[in-house]
TORPA-4810 file (N, C-alpha, C, O; in nm, 3 decimals):
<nodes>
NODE_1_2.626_1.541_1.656_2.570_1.430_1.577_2.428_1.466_1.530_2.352_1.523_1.608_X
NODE_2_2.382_1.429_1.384_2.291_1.480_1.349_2.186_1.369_1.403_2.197_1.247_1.390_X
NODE_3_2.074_1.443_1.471_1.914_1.352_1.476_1.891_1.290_1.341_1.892_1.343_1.230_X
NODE_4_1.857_1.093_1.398_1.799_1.039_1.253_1.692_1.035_1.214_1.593_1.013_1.284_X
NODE_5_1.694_1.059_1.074_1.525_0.973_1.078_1.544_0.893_1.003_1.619_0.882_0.906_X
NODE_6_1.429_0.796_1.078_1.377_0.629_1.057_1.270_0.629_0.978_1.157_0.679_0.987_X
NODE_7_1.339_0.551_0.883_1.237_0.557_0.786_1.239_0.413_0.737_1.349_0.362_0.714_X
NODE_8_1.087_0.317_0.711_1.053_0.203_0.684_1.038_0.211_0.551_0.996_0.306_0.485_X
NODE_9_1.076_0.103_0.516_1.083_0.045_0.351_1.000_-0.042_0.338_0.982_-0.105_0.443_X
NODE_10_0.930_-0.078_0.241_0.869_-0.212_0.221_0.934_-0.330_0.134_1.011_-0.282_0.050_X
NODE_11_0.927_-0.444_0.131_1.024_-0.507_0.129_1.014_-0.534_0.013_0.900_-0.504_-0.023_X
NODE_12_1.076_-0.579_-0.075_1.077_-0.611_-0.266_1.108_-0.519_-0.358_1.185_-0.424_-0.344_X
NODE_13_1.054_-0.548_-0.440_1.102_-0.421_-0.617_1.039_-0.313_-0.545_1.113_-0.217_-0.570_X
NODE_14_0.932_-0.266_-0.460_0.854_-0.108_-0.418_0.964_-0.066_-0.393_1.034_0.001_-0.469_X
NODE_15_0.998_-0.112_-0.257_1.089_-0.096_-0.191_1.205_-0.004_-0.256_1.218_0.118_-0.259_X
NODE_16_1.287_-0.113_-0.309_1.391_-0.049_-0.410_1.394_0.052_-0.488_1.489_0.127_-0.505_X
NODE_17_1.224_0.058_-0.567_1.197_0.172_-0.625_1.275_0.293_-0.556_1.360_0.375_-0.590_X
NODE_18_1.200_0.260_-0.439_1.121_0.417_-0.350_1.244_0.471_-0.262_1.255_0.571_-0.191_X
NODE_19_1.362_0.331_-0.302_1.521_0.412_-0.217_1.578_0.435_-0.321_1.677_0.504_-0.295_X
NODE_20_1.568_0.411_-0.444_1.605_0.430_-0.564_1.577_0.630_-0.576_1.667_0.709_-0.607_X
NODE_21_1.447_0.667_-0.544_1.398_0.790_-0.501_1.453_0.867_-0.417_1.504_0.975_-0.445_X
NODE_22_1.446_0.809_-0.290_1.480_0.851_-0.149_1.646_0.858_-0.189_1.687_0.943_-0.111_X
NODE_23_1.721_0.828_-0.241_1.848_0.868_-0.296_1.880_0.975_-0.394_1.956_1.071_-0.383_X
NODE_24_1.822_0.946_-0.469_1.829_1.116_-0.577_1.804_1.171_-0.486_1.911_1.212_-0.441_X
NODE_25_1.687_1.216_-0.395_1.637_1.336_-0.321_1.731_1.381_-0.232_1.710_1.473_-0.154_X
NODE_26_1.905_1.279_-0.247_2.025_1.302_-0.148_1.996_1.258_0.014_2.045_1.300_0.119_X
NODE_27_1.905_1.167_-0.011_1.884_1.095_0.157_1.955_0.921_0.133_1.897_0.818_0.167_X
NODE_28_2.072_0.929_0.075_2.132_0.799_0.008_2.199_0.786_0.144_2.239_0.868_0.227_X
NODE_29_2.196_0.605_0.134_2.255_0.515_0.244_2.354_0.406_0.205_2.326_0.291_0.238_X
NODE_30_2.477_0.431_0.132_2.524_0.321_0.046_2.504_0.159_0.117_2.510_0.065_0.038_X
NODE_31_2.489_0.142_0.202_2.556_0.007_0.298_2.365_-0.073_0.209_2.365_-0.178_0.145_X
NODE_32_2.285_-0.020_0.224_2.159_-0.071_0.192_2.175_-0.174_0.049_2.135_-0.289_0.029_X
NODE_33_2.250_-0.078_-0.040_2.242_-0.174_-0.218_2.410_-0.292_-0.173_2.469_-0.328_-0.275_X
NODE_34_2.451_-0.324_-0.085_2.550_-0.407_-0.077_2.476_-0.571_-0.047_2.376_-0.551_0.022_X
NODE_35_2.482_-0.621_-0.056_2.460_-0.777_-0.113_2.429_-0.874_0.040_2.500_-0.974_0.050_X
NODE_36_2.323_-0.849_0.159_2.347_-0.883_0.264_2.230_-0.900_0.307_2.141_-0.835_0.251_X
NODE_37_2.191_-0.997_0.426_2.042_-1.031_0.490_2.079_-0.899_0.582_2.022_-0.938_0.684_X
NODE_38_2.111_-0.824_0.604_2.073_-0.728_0.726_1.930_-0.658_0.679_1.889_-0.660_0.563_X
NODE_39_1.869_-0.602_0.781_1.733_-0.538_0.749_1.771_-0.365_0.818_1.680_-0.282_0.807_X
NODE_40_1.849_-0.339_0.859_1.911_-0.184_0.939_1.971_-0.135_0.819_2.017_-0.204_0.728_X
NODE_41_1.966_-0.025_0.826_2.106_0.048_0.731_2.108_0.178_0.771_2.005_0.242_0.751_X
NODE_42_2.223_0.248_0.836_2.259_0.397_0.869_2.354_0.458_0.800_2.443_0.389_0.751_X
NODE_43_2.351_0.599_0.782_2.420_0.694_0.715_2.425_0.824_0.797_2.364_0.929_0.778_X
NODE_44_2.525_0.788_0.903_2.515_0.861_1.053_2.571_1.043_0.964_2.537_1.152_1.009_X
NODE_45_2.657_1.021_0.837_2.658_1.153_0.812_2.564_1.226_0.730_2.597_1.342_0.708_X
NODE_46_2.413_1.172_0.661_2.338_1.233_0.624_2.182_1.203_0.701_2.066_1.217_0.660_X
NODE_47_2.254_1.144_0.866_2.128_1.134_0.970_2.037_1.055_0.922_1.925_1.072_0.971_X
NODE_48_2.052_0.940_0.810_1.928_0.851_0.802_1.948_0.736_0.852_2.065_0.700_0.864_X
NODE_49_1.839_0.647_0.896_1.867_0.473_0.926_1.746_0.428_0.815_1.650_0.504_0.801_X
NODE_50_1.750_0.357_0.771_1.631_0.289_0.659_1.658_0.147_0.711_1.762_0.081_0.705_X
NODE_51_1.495_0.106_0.781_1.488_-0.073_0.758_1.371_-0.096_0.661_1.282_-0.028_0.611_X
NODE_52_1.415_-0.232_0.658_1.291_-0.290_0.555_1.213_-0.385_0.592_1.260_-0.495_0.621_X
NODE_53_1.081_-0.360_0.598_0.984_-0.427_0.672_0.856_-0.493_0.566_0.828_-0.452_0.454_X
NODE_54_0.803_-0.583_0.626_0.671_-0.634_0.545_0.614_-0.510_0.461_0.655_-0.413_0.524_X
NODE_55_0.547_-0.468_0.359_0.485_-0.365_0.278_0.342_-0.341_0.379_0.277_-0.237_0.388_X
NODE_56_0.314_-0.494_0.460_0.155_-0.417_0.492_0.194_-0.403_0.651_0.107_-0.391_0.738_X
NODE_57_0.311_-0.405_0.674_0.349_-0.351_0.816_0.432_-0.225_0.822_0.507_-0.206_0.917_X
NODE_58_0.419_-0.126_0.711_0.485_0.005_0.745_0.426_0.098_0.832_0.471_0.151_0.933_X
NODE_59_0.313_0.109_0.774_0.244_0.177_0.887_0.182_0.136_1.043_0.089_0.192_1.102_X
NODE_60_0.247_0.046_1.078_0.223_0.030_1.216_0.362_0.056_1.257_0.365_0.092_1.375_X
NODE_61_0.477_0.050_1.202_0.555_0.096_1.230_0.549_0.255_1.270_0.565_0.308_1.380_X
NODE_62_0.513_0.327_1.111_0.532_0.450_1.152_0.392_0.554_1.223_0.401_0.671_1.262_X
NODE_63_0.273_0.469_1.222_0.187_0.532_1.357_0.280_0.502_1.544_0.264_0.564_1.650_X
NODE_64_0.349_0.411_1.517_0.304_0.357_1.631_0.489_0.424_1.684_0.538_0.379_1.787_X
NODE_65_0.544_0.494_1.625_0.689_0.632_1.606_0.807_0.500_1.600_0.910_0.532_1.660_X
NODE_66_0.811_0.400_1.558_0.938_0.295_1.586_1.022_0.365_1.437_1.142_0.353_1.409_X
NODE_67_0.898_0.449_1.347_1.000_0.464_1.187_0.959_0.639_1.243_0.892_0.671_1.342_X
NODE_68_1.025_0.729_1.139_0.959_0.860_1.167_0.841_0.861_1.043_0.728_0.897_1.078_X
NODE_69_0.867_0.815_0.871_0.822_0.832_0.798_0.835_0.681_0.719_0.899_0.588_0.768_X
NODE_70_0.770_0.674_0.603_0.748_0.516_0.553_0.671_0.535_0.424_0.603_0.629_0.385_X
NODE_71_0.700_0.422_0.370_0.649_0.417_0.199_0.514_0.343_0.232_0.520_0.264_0.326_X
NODE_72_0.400_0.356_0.172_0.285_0.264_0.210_0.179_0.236_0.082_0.117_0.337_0.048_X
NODE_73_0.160_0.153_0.030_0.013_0.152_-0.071_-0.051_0.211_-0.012_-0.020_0.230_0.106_X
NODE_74_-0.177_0.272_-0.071_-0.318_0.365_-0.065_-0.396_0.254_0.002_-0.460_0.280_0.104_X
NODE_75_-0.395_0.131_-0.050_-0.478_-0.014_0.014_-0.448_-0.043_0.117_-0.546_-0.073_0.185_X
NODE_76_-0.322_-0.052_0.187_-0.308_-0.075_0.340_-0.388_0.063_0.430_-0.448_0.044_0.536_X
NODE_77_-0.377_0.173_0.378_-0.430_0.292_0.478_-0.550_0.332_0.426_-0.598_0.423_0.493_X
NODE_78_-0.636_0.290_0.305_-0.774_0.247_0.349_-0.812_0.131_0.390_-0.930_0.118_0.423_X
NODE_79_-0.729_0.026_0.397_-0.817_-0.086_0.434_-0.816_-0.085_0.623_-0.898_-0.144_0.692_X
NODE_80_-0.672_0.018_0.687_-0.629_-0.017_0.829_-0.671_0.154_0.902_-0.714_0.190_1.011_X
NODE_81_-0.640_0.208_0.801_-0.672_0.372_0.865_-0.630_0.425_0.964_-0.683_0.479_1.061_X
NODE_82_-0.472_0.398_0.916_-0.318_0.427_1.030_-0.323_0.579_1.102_-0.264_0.669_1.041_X
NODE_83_-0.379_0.607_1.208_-0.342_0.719_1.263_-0.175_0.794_1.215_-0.073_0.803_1.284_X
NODE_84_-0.200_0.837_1.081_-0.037_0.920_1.008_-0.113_1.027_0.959_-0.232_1.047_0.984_X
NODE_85_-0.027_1.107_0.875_-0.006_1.208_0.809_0.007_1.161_0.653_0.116_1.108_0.634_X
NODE_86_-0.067_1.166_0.549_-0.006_1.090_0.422_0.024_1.218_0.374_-0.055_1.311_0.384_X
NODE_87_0.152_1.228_0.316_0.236_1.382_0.243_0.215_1.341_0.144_0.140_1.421_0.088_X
NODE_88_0.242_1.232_0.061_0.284_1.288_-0.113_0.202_1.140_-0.145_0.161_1.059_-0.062_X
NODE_89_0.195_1.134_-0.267_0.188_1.002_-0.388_0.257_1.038_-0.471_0.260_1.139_-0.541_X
NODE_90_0.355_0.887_-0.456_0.478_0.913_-0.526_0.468_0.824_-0.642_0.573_0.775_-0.682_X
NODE_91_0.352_0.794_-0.704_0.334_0.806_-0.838_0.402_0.698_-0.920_0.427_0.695_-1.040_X
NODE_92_0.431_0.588_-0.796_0.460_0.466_-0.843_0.400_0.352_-0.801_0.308_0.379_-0.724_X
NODE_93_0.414_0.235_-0.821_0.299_0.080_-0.745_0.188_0.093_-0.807_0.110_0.000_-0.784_X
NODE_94_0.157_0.159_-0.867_0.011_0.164_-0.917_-0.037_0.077_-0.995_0.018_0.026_-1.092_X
NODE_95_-0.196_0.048_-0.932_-0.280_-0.077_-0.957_-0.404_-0.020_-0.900_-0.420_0.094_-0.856_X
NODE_96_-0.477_-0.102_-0.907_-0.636_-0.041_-0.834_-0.714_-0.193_-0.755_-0.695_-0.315_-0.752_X
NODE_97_-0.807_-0.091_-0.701_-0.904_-0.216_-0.647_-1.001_-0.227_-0.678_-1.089_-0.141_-0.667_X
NODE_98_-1.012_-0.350_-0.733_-1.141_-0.369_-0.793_-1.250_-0.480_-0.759_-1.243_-0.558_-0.664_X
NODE_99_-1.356_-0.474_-0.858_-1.425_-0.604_-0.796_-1.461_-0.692_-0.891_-1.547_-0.664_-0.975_X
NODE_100_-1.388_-0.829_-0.887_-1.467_-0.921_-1.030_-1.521_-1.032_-1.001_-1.530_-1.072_-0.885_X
NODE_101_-1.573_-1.109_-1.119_-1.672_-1.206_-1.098_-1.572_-1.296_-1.216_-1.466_-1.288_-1.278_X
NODE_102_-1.684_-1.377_-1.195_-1.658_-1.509_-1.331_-1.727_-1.429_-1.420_-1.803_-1.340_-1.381_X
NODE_103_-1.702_-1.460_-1.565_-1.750_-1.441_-1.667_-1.884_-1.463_-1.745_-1.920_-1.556_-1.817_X
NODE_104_-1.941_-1.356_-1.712_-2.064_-1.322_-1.771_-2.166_-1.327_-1.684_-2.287_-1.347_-1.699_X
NODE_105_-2.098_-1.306_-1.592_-2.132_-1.289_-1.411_-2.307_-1.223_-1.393_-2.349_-1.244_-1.507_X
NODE_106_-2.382_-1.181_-1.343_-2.530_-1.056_-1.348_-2.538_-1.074_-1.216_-2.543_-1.183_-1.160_X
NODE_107_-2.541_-0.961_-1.162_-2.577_-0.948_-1.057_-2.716_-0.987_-1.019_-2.789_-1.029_-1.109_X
NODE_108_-2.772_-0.976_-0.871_-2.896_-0.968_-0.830_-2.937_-0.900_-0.794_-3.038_-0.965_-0.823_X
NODE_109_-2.982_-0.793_-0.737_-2.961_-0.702_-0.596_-3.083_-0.748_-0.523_-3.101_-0.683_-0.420_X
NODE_110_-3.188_-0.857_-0.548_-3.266_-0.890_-0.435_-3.144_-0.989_-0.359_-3.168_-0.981_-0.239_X
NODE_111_-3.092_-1.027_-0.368_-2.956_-1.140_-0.291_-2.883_-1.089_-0.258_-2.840_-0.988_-0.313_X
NODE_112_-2.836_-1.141_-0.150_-2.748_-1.096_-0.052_-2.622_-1.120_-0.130_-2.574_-1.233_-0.125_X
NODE_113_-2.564_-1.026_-0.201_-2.375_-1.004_-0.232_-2.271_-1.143_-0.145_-2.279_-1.146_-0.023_X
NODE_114_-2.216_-1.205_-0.188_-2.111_-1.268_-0.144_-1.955_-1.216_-0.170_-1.884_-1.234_-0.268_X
NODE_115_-1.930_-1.145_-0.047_-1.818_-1.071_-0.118_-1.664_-1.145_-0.024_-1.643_-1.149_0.097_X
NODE_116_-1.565_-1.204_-0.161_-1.414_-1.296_-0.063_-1.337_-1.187_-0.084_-1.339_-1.141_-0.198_X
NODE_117_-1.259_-1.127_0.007_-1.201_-1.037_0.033_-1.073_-1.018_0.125_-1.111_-1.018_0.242_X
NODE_118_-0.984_-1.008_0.118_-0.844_-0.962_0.218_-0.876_-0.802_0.268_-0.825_-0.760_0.373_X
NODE_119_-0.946_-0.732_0.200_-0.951_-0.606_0.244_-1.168_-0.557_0.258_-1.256_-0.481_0.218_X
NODE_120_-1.136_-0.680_0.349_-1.284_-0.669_0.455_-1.330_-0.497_0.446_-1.427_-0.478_0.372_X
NODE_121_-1.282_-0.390_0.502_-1.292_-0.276_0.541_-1.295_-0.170_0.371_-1.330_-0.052_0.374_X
NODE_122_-1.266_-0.215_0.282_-1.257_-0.158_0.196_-1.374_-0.196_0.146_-1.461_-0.109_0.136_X
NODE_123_-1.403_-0.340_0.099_-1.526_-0.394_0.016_-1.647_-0.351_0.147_-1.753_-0.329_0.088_X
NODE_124_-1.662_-0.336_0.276_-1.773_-0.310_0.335_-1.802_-0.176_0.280_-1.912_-0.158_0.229_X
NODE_125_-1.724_-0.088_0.285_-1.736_0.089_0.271_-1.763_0.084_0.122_-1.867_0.138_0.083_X
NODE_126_-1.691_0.030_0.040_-1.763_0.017_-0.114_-1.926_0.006_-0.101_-2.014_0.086_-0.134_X
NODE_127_-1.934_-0.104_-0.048_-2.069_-0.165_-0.098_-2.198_-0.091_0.006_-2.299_-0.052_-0.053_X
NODE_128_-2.193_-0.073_0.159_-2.239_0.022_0.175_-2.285_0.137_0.113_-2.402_0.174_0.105_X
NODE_129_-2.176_0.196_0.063_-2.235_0.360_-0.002_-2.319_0.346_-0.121_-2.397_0.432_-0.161_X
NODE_130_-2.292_0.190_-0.196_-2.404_0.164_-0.251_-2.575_0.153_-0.192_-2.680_0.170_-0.253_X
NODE_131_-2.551_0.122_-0.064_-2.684_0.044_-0.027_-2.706_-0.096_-0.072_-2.824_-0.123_-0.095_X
NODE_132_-2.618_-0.193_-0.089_-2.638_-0.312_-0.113_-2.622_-0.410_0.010_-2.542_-0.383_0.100_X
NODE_133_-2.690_-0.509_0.011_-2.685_-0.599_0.130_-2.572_-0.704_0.071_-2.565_-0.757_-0.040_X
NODE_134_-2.483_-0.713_0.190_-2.351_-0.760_0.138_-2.319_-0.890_0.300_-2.353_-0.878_0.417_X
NODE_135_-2.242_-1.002_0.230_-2.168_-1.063_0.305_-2.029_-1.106_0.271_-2.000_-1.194_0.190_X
NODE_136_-1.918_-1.013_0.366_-1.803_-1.028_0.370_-1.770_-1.151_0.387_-1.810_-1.203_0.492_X
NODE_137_-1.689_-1.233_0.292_-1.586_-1.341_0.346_-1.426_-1.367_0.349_-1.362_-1.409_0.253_X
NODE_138_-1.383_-1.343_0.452_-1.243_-1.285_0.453_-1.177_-1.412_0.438_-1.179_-1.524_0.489_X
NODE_139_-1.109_-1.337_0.334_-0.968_-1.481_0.307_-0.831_-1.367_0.295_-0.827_-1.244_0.293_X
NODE_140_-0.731_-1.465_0.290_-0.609_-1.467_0.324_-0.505_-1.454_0.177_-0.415_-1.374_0.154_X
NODE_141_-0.546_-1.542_0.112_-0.487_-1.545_-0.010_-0.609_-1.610_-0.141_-0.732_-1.606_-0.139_X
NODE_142_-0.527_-1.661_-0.235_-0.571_-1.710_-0.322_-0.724_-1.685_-0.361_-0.802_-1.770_-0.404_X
NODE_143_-0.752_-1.539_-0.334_-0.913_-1.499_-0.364_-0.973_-1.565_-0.504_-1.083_-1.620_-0.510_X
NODE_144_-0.920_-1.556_-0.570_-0.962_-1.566_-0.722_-1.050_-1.722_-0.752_-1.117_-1.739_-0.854_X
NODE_145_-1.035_-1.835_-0.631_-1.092_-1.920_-0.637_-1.205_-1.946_-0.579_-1.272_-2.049_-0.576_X
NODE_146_-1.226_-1.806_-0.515_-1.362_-1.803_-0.425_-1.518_-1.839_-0.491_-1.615_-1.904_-0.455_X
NODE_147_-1.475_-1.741_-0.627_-1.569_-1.752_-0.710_-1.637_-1.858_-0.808_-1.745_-1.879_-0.862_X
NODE_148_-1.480_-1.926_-0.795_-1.492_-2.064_-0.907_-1.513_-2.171_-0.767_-1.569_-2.275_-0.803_X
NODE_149_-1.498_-2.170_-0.693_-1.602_-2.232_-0.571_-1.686_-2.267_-0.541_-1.714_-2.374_-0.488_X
NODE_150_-1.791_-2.117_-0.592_-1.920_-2.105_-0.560_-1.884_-2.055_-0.345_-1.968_-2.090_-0.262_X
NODE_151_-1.786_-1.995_-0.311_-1.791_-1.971_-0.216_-1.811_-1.812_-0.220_-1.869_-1.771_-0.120_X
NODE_152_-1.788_-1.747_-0.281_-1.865_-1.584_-0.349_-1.941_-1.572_-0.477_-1.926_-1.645_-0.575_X
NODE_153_-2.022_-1.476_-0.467_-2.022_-1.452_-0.595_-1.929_-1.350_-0.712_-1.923_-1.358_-0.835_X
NODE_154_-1.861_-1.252_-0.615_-1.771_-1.173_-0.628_-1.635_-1.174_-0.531_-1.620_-1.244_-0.431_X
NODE_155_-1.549_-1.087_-0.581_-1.408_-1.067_-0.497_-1.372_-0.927_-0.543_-1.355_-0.876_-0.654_X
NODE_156_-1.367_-0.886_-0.426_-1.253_-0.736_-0.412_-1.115_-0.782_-0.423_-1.088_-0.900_-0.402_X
NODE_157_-1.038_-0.708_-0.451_-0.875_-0.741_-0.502_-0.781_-0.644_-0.526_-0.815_-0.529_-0.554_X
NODE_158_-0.660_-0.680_-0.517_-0.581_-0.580_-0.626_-0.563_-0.608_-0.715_-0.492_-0.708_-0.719_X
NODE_159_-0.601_-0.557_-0.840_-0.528_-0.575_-0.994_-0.442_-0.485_-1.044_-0.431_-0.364_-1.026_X
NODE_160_-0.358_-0.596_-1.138_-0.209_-0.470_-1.148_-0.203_-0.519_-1.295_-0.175_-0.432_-1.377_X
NODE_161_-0.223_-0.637_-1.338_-0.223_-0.633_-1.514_-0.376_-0.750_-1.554_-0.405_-0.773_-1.671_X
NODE_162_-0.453_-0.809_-1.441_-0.539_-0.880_-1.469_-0.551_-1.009_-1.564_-0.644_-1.054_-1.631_X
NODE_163_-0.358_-1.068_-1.533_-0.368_-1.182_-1.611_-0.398_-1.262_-1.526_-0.388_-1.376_-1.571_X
NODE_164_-0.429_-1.260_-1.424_-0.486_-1.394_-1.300_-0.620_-1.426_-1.292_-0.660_-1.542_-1.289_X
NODE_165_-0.704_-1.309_-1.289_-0.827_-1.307_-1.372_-0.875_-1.377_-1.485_-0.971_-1.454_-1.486_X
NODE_166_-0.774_-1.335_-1.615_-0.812_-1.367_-1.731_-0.764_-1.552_-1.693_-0.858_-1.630_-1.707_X
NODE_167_-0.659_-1.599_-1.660_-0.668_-1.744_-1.646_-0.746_-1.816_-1.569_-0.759_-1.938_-1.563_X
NODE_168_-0.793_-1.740_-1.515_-0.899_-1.841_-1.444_-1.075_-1.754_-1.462_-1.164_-1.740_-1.378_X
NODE_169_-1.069_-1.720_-1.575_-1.208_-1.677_-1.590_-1.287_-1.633_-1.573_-1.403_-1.667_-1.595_X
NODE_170_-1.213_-1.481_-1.494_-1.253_-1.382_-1.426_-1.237_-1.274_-1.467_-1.127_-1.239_-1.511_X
NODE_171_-1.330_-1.201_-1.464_-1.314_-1.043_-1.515_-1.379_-0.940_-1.430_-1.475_-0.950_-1.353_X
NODE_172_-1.289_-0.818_-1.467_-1.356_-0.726_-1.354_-1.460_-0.635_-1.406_-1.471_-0.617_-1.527_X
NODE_173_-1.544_-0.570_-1.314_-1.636_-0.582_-1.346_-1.684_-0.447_-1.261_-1.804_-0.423_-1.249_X
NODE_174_-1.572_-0.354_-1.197_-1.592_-0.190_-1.114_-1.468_-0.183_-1.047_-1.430_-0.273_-0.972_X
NODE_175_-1.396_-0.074_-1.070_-1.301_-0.045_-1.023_-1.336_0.037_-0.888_-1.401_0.142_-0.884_X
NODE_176_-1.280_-0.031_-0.777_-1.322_0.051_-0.640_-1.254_0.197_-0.601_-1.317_0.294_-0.559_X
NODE_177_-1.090_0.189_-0.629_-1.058_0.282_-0.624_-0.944_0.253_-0.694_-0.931_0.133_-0.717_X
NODE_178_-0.818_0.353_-0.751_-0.733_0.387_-0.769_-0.612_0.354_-0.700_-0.589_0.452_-0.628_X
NODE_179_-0.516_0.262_-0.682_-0.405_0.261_-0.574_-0.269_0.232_-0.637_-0.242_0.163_-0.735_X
NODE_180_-0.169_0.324_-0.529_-0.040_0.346_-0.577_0.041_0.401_-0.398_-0.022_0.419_-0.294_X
NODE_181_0.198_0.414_-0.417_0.275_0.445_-0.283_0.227_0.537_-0.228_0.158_0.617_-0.290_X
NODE_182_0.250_0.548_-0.110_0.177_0.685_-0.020_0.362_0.758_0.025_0.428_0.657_0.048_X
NODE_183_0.417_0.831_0.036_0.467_0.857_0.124_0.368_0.896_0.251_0.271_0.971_0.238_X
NODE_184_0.416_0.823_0.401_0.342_0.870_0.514_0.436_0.915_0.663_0.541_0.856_0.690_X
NODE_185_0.406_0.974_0.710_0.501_0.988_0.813_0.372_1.016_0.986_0.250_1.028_0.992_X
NODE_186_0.475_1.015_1.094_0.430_0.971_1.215_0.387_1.114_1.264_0.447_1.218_1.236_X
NODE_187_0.253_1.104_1.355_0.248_1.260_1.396_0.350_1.371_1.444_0.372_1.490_1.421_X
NODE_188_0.403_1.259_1.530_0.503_1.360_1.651_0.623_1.361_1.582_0.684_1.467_1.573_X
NODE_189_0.663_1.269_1.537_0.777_1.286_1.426_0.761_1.433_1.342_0.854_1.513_1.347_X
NODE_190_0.661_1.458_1.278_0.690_1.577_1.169_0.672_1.695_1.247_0.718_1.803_1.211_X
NODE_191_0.591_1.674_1.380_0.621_1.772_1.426_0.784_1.852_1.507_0.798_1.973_1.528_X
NODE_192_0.888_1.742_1.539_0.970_1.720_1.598_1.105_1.714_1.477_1.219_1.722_1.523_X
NODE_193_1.088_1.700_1.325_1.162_1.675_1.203_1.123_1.741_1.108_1.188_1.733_1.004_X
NODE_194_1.034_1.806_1.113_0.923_1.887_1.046_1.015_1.882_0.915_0.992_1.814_0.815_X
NODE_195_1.156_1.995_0.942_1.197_2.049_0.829_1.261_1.940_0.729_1.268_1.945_0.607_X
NODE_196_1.298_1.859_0.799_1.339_1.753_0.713_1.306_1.666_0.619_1.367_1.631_0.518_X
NODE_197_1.146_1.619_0.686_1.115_1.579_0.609_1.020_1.665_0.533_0.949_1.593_0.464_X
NODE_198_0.995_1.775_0.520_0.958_1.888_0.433_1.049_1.867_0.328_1.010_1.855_0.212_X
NODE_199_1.214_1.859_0.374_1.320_1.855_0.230_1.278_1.769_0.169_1.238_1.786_0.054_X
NODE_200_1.276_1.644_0.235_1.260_1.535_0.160_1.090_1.530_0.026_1.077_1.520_-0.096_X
NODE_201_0.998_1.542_0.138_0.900_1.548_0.063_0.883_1.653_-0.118_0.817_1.628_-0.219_X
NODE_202_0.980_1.772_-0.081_1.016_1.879_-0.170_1.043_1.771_-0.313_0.981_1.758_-0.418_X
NODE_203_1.186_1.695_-0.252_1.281_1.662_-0.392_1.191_1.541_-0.397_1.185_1.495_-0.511_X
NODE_204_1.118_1.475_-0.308_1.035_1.368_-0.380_0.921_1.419_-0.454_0.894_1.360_-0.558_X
NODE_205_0.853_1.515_-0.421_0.748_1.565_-0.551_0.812_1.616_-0.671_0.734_1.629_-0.766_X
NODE_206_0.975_1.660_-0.699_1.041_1.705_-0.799_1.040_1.563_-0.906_1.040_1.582_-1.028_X
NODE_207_1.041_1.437_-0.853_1.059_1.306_-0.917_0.905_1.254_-0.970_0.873_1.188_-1.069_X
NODE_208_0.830_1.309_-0.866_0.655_1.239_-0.911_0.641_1.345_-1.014_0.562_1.319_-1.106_X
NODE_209_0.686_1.432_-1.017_0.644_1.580_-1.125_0.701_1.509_-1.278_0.631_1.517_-1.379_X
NODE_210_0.832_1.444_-1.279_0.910_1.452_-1.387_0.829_1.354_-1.502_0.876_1.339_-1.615_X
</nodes>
């Protein structure tokens, strides 16, 4: 019987993408595209199991060896800084992080930054390397109202087409970084699957290439 590897999905359209991928590359699991709440799926004759998990819980999966390897945004593993291996960018999900204000926004820099944020750890390391005096305020969701609040003066975010912005009268205003899928996999795993997922990683850079 062939050794599996476990590999985490993130859950939605990424997801699908990235088995949409993970199938050309011949690591296909038919039972997965059949019409069902299960979250398991095995393909005991090409040794894979694929589940599908929260998008910002892959990588605790696969640091912590429950997956061997896993699909991940660039924003979950700078904002958490998953003890993995990141192999490839697979050149899909892409959006960035940025930082906006209300419209026609000016900064201060004698004032202390009000920054509403889900990705605390990202907007600190931004604004740091500036040298700006900053106060994080961590929220959960619905950032974009922080500003029309008056509870920030700014928000870190993800933007992916910036029509949420534009309706509520926000514009961005510095792109923090660049973000898109990570393929990532588990230490002891690649050391222990090495070659495998070497294949895999192979025919998945043949697809980010095309």
């Amino acid at each position: 019987m062939k050794t599996m590897l476990n590999i985490a999905l993130p859950k939605g359209r990424l997801g699908e993408k990235v088995y949409a991928m993970f199938e050309k590359a011949g690591f296909e699991c038919p039972s997965i595209r059949e019409n069902n709440r299960k979250l398991i799926f095995e393909n005991p004759e090409k040794g894979v199991r694929y589940f599908w998990v929260k998008p910002s819980d892959v990588a605790i999966y696969v640091e912590r060896g429950a997956a061997d390897i896993g699909v991940a945004g660039k924003d979950i593993l700078l904002e958490y800084e998953p003890d993995i291996y990141e192999l490839l960018d697979l050149n899909i999900g892409k959006c960035r992080m940025a930082v906006a204000a209300k419209n026609g926004f000016t900064d201060d820099p004698h004032r202390t930054l009000r920054v509403a944020t889900k990705f605390s750890n990202i907007a600190a390391r931004h604004y740091r390397s500036k040298g700006r005096d900053f106060d994080i305020i961590h929220l959960n969701g619905s950032i974009e109202i922080a500003p029309i609040l008056d509870l920030s003066d700014v928000i870190v975010d993800i933007v992916e087409t910036g029509t949420t912005l534009k309706e509520n009268n926000l514009s961005v205003i510095e792109t923090v970084v660049p973000i898109s899928a990570r393929l990532i996999a588990n230490k002891a795993s690649y050391k222990f699957k090495g070659s495998t997922i070497d294949t895999l990683v192979r025919e998945l850079g043949l697809q980010t290439e095309a």
